[in-house]
Structure formats: structure tokens, C-alpha cells
C-alpha positions in Angstrom: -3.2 8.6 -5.1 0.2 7.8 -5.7 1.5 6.9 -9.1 3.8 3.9 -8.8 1.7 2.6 -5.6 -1.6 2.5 -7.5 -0.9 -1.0 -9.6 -0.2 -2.5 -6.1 -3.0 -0.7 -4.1 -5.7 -2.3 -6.7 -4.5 -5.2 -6.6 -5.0 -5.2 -2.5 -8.2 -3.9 -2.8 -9.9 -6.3 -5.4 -8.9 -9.3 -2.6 -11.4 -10.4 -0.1 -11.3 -9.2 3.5 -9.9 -10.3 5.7 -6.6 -9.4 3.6 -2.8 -9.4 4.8 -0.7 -7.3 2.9 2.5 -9.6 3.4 6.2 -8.2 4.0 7.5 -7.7 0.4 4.3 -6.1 -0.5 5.0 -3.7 2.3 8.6 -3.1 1.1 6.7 -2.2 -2.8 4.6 0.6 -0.9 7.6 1.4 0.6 9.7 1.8 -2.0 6.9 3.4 -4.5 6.2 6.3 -1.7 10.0 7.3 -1.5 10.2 7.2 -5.3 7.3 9.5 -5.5 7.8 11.8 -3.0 11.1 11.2 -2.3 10.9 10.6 1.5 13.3 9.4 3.7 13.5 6.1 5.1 11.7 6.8 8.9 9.2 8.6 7.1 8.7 5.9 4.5 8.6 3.4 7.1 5.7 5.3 9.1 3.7 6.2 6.2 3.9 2.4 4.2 2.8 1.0 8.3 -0.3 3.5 8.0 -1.3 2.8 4.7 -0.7 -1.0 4.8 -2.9 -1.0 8.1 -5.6 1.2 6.1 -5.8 -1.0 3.4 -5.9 -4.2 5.3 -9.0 -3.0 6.7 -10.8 -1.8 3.5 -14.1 -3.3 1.9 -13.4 -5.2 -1.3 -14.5 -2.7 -4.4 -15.8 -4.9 -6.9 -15.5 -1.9 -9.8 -11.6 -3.0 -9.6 
């Protein structure tokens, strides 16, 4: 997992379905994948749309 999206990933995932992830949380993702692996911007774009969208669909894990 990535480093500086993991705070903001548990905190999605310890929410009850149905979740939302809003726009600014979708601009953290964003930002924390092109920190870590330095993508560009279209590539940051397409990657924080499929991960939001995997996420929003994820059971709650009650370990977090």
C-alpha cells in the first residue's frame, strides 16, 4: 500500500457502506499517489478515480 495514502484509506474503510469518498478526499489520494510515485497528473487522475471507486465499494473491516 501506499505510504502517505494509508492514514486516508483507513480512515475510508472503518466507515459504513454505503460510503462516498467526497471531492477533497479524492484530491488527498491524488496528491499522496503522485508524491509516492511521482506520477503525472493524467495518470494521477485515472488511478485516484480507480481507487476511490474501489474503495467506495469495500466491506467495512472492523480490525481498523
Amino acid at each position: 500500500m501506499l505510504q502517505n495514502t494509508q492514514p486516508i484509506i483507513d480512515g475510508i474503510l472503518v466507515t459504513d457502506p454505503p460510503r462516498t469518498i467526497d471531492a477533497p478526499t479524492t484530491a488527498q489520494i491524488k496528491q499522496a499517489i503522485m508524491d509516492d510515485l511521482g506520477y503525472d497528473d493524467p495518470t494521477a487522475d485515472s488511478i485516484a478515480s480507480d481507487l476511490t471507486t474501489l474503495l467506495e465499494t469495500q466491506e467495512r473491516n472492523p480490525q481498523l
